[in-house]
DRENFI-915116 format. One record per residue: residue in three letters; z, x, y of N, C-alpha, C, O in turn. Coordinates in nm, 3 decimals, decimal comma, padded with zeros to 5 digits. Atoms other than C-alpha are relative to their C-alpha. Layout:
<pts>
<"ALA"; <Z; X; Y>; <Z; X; Y>; <Z; X; Y>; <Z; X; Y>>
...
</pts>
This chain:
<pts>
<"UNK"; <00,042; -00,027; 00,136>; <00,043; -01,108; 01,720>; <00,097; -00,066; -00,097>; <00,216; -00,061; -00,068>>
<"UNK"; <-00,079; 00,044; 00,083>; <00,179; -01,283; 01,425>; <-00,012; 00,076; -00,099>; <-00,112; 00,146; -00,117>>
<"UNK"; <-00,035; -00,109; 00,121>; <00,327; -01,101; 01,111>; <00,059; -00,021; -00,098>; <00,136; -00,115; -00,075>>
<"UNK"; <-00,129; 00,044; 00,135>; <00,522; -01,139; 00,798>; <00,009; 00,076; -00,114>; <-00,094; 00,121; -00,164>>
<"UNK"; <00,015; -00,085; 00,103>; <00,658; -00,950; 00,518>; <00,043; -00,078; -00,080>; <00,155; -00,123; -00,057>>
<"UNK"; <-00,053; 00,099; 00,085>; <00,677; -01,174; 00,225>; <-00,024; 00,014; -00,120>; <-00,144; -00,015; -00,133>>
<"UNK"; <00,058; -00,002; 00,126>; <00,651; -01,123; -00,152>; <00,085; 00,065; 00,010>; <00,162; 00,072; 00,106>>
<"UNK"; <-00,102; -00,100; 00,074>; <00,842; -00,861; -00,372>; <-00,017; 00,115; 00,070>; <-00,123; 00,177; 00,072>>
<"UNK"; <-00,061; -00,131; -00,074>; <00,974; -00,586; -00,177>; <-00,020; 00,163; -00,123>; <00,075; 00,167; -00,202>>
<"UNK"; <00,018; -00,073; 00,110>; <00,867; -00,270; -00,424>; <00,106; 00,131; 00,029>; <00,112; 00,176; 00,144>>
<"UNK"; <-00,093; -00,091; -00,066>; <01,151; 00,011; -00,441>; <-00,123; 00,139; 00,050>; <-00,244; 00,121; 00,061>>
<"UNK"; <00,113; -00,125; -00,001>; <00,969; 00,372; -00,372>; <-00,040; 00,021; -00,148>; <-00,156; 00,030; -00,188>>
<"UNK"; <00,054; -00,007; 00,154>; <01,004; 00,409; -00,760>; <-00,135; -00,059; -00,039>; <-00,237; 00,002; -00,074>>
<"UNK"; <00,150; 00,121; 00,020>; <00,740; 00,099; -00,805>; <-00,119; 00,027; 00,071>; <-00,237; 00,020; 00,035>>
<"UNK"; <00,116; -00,037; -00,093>; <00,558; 00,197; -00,530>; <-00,083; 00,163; -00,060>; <-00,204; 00,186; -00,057>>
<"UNK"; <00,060; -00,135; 00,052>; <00,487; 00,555; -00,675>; <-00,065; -00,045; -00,124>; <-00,184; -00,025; -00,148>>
<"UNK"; <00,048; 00,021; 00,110>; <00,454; 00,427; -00,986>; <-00,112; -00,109; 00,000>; <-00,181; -00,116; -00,102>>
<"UNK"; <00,154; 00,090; 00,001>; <00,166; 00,157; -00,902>; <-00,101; 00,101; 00,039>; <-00,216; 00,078; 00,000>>
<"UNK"; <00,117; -00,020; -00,082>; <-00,025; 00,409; -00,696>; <-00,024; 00,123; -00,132>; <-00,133; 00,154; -00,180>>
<"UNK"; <00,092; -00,117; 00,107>; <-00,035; 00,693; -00,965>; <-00,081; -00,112; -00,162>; <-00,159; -00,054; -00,239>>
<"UNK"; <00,079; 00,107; 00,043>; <-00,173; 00,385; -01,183>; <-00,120; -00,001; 00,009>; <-00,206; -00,004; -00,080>>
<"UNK"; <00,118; 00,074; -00,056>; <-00,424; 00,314; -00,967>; <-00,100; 00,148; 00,055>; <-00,202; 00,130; 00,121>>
<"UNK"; <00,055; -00,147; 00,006>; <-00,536; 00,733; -00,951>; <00,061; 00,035; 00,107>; <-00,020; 00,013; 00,197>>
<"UNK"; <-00,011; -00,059; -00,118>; <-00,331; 00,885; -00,663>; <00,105; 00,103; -00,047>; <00,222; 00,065; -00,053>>
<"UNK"; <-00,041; -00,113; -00,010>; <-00,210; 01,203; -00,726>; <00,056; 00,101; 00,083>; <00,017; 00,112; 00,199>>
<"UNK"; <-00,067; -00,065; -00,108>; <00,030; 01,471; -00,596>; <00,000; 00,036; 00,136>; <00,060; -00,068; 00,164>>
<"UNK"; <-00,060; 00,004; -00,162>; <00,079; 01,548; -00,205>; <-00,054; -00,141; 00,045>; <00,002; -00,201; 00,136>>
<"UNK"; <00,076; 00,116; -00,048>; <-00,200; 01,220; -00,203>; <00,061; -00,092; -00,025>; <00,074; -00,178; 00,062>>
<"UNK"; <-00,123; 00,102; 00,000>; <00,067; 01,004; -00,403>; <00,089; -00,023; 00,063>; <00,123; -00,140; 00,082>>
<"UNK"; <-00,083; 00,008; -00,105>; <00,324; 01,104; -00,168>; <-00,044; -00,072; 00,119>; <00,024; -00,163; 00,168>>
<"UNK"; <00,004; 00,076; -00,113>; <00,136; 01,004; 00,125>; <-00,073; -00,130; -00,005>; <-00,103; -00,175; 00,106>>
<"UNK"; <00,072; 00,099; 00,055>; <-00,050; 00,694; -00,061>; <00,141; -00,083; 00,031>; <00,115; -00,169; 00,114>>
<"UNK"; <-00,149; 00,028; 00,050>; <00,331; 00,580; -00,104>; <00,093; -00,044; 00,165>; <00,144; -00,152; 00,195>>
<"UNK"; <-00,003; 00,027; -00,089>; <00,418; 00,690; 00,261>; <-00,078; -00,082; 00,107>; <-00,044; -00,145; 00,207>>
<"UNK"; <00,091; 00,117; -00,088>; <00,161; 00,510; 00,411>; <00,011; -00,101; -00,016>; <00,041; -00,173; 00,079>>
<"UNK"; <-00,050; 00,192; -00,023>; <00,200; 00,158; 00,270>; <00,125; -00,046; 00,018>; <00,144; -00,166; 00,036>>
<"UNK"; <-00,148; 00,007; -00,064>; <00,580; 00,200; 00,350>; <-00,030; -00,033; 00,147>; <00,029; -00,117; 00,215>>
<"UNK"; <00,007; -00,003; -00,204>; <00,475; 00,226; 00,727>; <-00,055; -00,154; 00,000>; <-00,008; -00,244; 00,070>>
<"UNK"; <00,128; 00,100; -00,027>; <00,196; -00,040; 00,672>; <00,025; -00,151; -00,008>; <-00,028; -00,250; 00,041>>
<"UNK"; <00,002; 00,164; 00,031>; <00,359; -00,325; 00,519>; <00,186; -00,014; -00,128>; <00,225; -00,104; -00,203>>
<"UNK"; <-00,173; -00,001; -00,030>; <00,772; -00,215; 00,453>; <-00,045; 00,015; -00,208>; <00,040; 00,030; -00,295>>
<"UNK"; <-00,004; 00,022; 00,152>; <00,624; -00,229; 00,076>; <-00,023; -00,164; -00,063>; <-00,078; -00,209; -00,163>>
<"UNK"; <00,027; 00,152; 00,060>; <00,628; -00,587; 00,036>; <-00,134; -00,003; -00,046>; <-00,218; 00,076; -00,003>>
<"UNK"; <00,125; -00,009; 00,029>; <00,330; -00,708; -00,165>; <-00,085; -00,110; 00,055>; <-00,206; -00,121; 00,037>>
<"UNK"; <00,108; 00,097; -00,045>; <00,238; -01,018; 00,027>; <00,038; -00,004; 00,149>; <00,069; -00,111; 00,200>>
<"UNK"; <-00,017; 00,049; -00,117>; <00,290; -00,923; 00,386>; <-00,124; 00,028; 00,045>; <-00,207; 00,093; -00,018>>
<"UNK"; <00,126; 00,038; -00,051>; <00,019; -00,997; 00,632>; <00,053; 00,011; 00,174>; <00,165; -00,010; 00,222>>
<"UNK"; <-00,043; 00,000; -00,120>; <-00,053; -00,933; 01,012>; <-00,117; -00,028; -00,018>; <-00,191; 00,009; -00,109>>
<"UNK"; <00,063; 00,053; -00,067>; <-00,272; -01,137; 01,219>; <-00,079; 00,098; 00,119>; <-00,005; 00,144; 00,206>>
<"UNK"; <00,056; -00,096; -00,138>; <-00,507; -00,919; 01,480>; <-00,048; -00,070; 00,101>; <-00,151; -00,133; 00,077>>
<"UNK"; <00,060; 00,031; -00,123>; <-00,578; -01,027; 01,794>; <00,000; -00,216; -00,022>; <-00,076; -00,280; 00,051>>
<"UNK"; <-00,014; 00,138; -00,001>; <-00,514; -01,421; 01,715>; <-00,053; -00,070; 00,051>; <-00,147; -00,015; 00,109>>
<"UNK"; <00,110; 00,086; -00,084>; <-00,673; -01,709; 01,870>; <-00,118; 00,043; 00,058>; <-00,149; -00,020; 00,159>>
<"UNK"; <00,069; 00,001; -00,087>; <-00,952; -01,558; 01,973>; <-00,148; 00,038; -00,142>; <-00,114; 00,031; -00,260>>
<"UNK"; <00,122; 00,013; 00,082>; <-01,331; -01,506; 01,776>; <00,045; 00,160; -00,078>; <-00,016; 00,182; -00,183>>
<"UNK"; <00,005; -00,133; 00,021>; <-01,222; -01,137; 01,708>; <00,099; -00,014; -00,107>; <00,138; 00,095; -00,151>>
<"UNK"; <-00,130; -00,030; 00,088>; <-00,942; -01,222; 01,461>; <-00,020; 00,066; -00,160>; <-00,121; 00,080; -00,228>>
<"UNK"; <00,078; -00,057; 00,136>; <-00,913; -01,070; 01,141>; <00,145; -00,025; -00,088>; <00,214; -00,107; -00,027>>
<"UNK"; <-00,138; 00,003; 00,070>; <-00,579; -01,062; 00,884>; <00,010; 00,130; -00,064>; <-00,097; 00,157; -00,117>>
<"UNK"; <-00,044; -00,128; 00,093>; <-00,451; -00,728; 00,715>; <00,052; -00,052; -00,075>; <00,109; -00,151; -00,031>>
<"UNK"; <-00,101; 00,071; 00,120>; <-00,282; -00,826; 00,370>; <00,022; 00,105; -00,101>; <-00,042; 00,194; -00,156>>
<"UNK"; <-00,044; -00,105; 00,139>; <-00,091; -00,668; 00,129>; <00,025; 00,108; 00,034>; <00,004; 00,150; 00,148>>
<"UNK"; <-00,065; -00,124; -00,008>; <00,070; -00,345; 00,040>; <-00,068; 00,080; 00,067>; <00,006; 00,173; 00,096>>
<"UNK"; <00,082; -00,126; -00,034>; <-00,172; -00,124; 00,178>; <-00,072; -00,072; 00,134>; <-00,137; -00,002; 00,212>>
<"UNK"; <00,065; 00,055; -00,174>; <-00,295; -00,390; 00,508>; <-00,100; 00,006; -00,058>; <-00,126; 00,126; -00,048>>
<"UNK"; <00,099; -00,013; 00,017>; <-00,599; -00,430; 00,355>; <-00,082; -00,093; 00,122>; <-00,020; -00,196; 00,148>>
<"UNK"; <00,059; 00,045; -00,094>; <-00,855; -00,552; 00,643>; <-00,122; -00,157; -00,045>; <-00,238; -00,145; -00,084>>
<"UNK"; <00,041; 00,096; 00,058>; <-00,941; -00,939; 00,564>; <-00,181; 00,031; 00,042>; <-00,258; 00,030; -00,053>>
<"UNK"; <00,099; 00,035; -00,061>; <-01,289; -00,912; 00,834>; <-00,115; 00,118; -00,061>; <-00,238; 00,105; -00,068>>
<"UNK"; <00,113; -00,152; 00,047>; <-01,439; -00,536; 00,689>; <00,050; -00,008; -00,109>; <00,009; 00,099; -00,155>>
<"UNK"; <-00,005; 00,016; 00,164>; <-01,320; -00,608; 00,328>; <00,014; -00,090; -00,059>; <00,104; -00,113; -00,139>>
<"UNK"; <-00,009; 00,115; 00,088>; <-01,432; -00,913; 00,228>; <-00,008; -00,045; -00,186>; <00,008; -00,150; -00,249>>
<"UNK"; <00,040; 00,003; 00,127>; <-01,513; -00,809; -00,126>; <00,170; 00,004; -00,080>; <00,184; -00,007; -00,202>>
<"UNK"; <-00,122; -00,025; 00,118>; <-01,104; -00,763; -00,226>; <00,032; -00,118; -00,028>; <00,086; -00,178; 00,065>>
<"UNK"; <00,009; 00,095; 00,067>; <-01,099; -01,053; -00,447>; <00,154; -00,118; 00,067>; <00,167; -00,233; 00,110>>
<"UNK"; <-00,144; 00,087; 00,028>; <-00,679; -01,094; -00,449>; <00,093; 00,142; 00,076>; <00,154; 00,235; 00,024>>
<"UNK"; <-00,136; -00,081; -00,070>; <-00,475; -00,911; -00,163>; <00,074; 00,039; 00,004>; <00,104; 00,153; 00,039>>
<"UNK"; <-00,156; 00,000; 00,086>; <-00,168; -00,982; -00,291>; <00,038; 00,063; -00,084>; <00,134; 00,140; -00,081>>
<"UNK"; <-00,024; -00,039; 00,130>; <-00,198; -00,910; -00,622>; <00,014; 00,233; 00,045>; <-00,042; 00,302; 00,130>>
<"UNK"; <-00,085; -00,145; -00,070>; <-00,008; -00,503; -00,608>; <-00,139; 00,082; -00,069>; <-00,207; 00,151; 00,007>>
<"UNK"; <00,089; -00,060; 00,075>; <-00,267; -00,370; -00,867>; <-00,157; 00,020; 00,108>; <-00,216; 00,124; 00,140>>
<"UNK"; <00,115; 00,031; -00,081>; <-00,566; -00,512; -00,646>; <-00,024; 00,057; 00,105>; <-00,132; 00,097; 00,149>>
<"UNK"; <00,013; -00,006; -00,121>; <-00,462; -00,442; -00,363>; <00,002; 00,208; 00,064>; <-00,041; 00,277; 00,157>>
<"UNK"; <00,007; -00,170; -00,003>; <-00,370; -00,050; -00,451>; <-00,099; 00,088; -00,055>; <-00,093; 00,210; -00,036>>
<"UNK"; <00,117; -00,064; 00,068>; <-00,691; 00,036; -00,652>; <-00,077; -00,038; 00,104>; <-00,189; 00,008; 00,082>>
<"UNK"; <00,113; 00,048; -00,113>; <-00,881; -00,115; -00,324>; <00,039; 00,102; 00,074>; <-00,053; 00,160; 00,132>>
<"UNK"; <-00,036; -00,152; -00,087>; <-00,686; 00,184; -00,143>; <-00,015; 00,130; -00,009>; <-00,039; 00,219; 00,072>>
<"UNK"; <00,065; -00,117; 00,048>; <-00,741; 00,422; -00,358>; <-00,181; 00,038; 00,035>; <-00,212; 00,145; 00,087>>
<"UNK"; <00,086; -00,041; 00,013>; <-01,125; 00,381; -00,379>; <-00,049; -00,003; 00,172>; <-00,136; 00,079; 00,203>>
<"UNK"; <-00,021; -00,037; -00,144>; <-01,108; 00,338; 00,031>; <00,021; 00,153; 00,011>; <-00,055; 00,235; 00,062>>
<"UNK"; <-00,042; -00,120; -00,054>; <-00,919; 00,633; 00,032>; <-00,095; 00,138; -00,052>; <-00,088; 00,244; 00,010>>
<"UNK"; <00,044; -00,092; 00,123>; <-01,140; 00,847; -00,256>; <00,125; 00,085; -00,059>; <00,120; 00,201; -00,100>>
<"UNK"; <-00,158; -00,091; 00,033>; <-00,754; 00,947; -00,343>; <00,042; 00,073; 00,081>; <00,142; 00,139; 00,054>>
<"UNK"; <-00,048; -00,117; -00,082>; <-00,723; 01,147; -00,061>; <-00,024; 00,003; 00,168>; <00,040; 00,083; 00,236>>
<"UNK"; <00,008; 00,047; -00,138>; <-00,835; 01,027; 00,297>; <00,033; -00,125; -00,008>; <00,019; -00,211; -00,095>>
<"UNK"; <-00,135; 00,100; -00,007>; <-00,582; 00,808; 00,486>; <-00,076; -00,050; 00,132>; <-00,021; -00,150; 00,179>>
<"UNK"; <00,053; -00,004; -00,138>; <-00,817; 00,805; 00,823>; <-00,026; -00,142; -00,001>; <-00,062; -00,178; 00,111>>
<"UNK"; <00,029; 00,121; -00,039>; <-00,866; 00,410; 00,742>; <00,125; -00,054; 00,051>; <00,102; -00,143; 00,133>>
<"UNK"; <-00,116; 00,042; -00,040>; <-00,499; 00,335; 00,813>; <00,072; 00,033; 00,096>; <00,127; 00,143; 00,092>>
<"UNK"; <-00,067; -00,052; -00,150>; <-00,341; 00,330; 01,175>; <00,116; 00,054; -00,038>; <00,153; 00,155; 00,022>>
<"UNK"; <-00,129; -00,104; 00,034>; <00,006; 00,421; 00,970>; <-00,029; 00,148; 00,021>; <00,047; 00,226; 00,077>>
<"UNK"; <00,021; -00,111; 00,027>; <-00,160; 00,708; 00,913>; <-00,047; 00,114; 00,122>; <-00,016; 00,233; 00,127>>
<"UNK"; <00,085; -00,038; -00,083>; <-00,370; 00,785; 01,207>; <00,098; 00,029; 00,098>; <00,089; 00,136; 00,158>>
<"UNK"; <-00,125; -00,027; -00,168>; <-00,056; 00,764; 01,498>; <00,100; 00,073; -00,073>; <00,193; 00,129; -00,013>>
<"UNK"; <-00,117; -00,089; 00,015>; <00,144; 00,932; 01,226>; <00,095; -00,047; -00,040>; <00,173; 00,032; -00,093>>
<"UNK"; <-00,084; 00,106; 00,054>; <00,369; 00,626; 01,135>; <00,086; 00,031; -00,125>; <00,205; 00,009; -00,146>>
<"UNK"; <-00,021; -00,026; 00,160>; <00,376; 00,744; 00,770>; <00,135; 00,118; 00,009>; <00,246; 00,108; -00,043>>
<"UNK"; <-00,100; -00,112; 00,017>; <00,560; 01,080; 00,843>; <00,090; 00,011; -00,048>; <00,133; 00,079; -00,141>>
<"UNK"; <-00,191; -00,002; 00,045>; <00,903; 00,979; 00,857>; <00,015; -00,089; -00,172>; <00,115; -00,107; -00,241>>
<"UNK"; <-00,006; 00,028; 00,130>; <00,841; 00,839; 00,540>; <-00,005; 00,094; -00,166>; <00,022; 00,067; -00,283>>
<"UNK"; <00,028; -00,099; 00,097>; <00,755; 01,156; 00,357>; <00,069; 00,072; -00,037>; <00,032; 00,125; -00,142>>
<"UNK"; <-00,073; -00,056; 00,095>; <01,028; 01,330; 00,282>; <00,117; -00,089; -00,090>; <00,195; -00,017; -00,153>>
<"UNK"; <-00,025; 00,071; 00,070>; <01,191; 01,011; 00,109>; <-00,059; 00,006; -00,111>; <-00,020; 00,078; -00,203>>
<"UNK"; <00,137; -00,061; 00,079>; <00,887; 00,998; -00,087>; <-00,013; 00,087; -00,079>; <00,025; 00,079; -00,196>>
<"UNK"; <-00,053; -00,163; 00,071>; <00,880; 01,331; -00,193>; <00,113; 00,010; -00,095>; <00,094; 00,018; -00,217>>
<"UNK"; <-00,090; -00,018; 00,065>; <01,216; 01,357; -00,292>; <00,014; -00,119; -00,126>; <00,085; -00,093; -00,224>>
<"UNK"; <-00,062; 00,069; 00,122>; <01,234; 01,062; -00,532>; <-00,167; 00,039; -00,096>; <-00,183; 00,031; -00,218>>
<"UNK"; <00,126; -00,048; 00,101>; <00,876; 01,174; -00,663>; <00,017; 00,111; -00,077>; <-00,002; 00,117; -00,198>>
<"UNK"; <-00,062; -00,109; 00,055>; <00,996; 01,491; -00,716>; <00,069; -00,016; -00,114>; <00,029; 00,035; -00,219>>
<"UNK"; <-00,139; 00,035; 00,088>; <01,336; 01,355; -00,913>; <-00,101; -00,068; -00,176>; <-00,048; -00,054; -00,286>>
<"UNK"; <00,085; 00,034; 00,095>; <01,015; 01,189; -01,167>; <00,071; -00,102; -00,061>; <00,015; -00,157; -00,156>>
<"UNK"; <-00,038; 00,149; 00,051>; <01,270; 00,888; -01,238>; <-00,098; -00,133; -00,057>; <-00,087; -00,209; -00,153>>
<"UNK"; <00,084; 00,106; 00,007>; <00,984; 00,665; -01,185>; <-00,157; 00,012; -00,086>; <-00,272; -00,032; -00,073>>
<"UNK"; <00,144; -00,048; 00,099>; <00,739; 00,788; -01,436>; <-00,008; -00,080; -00,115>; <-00,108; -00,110; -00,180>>
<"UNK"; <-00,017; 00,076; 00,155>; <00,874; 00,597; -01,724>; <-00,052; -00,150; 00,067>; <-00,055; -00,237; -00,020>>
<"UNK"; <00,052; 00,118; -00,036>; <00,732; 00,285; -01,496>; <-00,155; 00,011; 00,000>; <-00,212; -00,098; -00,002>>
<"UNK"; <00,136; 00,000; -00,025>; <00,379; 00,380; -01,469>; <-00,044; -00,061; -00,175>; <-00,158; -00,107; -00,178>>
<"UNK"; <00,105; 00,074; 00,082>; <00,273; 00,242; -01,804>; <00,090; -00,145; 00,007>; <00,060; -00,208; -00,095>>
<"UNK"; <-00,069; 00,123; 00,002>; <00,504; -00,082; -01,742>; <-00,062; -00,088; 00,151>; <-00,007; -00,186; 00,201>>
<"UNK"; <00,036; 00,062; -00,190>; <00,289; -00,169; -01,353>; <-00,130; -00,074; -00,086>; <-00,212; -00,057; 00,004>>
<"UNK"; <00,067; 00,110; 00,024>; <00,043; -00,395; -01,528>; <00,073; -00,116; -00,101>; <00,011; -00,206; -00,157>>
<"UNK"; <-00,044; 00,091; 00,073>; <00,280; -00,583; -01,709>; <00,137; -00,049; 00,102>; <00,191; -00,158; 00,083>>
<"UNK"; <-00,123; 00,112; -00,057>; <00,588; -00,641; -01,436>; <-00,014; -00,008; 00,139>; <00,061; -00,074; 00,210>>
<"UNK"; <00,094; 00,017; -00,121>; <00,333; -00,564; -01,115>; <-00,106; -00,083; 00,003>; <-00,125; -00,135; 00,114>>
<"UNK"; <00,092; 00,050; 00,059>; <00,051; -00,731; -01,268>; <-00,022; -00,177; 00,108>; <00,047; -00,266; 00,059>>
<"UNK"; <00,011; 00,128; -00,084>; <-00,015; -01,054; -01,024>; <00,126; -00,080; -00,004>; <00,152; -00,191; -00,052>>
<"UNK"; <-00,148; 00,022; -00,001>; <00,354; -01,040; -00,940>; <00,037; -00,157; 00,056>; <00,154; -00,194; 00,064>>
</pts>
């Protein structure tokens, strides 16, 4: 399998603060947050290859792994905005059952990080600043 994490690395701050942006709300922000930590380290342009050389391949991209072969309609992968309002309306804000982070449990150890700096609300004063310094980073 080939893989890569490449683009802007988002702290948890950024990361909380894009996804309550993009509608994801309490225990669901937390694990909206924990999950693309597992999925893709946060970076906004990493990408894994499935099953490679063969007719079955497909690409995951972006913060959230979005699935290149069953979501051909997400315009711009990359882009953090795009790629986290495509997760949200996947998710309806609140089911995670499309993401293997989520599904084996991956996310977990990510959640009380998460939590705690969500909690602390540092990163609130960024949510009206994620279309202007997230914005097709």
């Amino acid at each position: 399998m080939a893989w890569g994490l490449a683009g802007r690395k988002l702290s948890i701050g950024w990361a909380l603060a894009l996804c309550q942006y993009v509608g994801f709300r309490g225990k669901n922000l937390t694990t909206a947050v924990a999950v693309m930590t597992a999925e893709s380290g946060r970076y906004t342009e990493a990408w894994h290859e499935n099953v490679p050389g063969t007719t079955q391949m497909s690409t995951d991209r972006g913060l959230f792994q979005i699935n290149d072969k069953w979501h051909v309609d997400l315009e711009d992968p990359f882009d953090p905005i795009s790629n986290a309002s495509y997760a949200f309306w996947m998710s309806s804000g609140q089911y995670f059952n499309a993401w293997m982070a989520y599904v084996n449990g991956a996310h977990v150890k990510y959640m009380p990080l998460v939590f705690a700096v969500r909690v602390l609300g540092l990163w609130r004063r960024k949510v009206r600043r994620v279309e202007r310094e997230l914005g097709t980073v």
